[in-house]
MARLO-553056 format. One record per residue: residue in one letter; x, y, z of N, C-alpha, C in turn. Coordinates in Angstrom, 1 decimal. Layout:
N
A_X_Y_Z_X_Y_Z_X_Y_Z $
...
END
This chain:
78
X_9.1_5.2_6.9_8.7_5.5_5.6_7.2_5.8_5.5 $
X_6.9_7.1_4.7_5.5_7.4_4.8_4.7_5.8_3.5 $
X_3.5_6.1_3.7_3.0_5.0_2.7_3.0_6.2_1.0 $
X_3.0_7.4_1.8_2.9_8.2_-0.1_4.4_7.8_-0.6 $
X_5.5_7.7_0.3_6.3_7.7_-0.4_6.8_5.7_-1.2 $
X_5.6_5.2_-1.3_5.8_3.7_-0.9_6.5_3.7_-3.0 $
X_7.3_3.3_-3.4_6.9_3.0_-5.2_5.3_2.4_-5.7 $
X_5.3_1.8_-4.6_3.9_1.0_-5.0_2.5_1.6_-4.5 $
X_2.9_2.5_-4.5_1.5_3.3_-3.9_0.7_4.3_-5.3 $
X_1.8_4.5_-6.0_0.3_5.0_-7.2_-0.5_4.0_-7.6 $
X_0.7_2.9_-8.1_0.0_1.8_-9.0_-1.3_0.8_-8.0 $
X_-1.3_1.1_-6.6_-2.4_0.5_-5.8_-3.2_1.3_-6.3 $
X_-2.9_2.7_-6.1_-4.5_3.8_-6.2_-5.1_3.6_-7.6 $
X_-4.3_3.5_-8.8_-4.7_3.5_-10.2_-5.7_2.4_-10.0 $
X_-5.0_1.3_-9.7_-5.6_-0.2_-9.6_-7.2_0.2_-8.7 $
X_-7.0_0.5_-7.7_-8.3_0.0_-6.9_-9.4_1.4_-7.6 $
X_-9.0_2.5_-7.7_-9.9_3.0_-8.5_-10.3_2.6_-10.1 $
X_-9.6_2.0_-11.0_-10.3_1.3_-12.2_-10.9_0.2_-11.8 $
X_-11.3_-0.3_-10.7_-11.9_-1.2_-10.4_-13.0_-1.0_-10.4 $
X_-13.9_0.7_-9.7_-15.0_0.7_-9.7_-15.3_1.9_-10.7 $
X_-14.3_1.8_-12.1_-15.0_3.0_-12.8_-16.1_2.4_-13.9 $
X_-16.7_3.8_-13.7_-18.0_3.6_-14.5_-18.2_4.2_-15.8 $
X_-19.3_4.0_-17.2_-19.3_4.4_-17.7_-20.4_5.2_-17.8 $
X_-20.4_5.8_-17.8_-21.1_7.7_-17.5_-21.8_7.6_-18.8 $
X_-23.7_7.7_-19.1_-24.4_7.3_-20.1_-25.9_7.8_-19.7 $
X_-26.6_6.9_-20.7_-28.1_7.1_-19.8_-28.3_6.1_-18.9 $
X_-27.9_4.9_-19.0_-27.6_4.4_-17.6_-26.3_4.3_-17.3 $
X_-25.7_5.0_-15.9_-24.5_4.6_-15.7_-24.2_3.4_-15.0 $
X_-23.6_2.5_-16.2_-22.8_1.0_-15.8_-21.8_1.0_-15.4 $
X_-21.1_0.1_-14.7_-20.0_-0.5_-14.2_-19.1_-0.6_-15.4 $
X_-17.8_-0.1_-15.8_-17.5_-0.1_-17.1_-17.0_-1.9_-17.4 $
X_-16.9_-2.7_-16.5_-16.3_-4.3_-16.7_-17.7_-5.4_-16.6 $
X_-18.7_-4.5_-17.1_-20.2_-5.4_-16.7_-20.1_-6.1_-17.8 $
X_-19.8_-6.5_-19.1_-19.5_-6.9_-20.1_-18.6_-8.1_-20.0 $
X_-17.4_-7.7_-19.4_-16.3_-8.4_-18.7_-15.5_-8.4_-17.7 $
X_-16.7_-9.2_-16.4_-16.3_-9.0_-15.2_-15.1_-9.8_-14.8 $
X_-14.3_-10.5_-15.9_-12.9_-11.3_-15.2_-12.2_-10.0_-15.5 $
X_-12.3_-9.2_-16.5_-11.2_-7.7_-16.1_-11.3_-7.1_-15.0 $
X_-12.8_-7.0_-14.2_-12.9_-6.4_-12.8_-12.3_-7.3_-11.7 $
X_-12.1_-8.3_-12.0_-11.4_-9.4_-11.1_-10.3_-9.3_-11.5 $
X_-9.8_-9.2_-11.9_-8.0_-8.9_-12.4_-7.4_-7.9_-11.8 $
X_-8.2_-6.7_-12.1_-7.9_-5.6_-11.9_-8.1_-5.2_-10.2 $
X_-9.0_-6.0_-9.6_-8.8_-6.0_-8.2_-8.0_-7.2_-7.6 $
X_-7.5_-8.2_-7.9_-6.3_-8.8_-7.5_-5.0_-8.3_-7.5 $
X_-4.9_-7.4_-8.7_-3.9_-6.4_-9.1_-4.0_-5.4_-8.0 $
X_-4.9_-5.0_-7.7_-5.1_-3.8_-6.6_-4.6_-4.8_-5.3 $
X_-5.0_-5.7_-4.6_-4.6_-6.3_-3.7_-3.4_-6.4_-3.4 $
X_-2.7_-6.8_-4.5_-1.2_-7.1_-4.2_-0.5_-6.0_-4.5 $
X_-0.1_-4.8_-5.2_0.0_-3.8_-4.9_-0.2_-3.1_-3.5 $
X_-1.4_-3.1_-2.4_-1.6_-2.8_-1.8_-0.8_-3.5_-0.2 $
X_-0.5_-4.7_-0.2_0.0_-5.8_0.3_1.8_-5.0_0.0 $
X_1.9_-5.5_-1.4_3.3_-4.8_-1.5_3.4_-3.2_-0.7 $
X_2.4_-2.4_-0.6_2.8_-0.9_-0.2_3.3_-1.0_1.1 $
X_2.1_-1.9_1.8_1.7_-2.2_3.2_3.2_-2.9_4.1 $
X_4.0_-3.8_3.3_5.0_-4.5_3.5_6.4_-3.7_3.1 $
X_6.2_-2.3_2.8_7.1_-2.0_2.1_7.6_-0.9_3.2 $
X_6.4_-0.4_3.7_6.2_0.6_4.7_6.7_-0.1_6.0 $
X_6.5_-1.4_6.8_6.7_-2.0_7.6_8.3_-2.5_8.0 $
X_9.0_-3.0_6.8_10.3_-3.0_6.7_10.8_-2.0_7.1 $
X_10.5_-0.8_6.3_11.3_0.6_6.5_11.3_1.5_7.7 $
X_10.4_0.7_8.5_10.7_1.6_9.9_11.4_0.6_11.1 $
X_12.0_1.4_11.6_13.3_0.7_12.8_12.9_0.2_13.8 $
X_13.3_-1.4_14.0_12.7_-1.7_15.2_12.7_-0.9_16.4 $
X_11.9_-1.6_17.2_11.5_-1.4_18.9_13.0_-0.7_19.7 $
X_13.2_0.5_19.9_14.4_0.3_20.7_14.3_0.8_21.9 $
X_14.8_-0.1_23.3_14.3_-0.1_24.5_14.9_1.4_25.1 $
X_14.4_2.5_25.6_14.7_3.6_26.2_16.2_3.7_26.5 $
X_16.8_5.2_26.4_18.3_4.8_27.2_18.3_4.8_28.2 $
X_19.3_4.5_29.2_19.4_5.0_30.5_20.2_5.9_30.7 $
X_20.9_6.7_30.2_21.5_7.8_30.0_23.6_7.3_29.8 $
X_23.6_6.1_30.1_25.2_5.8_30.1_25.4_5.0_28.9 $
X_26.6_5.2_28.9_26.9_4.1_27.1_27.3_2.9_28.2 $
X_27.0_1.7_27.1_27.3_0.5_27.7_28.7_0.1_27.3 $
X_29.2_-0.5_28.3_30.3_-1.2_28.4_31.6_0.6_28.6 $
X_31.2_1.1_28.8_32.4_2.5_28.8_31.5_3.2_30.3 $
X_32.0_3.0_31.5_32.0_3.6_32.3_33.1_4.5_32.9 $
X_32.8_5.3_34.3_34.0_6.1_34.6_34.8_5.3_35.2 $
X_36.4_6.0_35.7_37.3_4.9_36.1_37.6_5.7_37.2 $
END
């Protein structure tokens, strides 16, 4: 499984980019400088999201499988 196709892959991007949005002014601030427990929220929220994509992608691919040797097992010729 690709990671774009993960469910949890917008809501990581949304998350870790509102984390560092800014507000655009004559000085541009950090838009959570006011209230930095939202920028903490909102990057814990990014974390686990991220965690969730990361583990979601990991599952979905097929384990290790050791080379063939070219014969099916247990069915040889007679």
């Amino acid at each position: 499984m690709s990671i774009h196709r993960s469910s949890f892959f917008v809501p990581a991007v949304v998350f870790t980019l509102s984390v560092f949005a800014v507000r655009l002014g004559d000085p541009v601030v950090w838009m959570w400088r006011d209230q930095p427990i939202v920028g903490i929220l909102l990057l814990g929220a990014a974390v686990v999201f991220w965690l969730l994509v990361l583990r979601q992608v990991r599952h979905a691919r097929p384990p290790f499988e050791p080379p063939s040797t070219g014969q099916q097992q247990g069915r040889g010729r007679r």
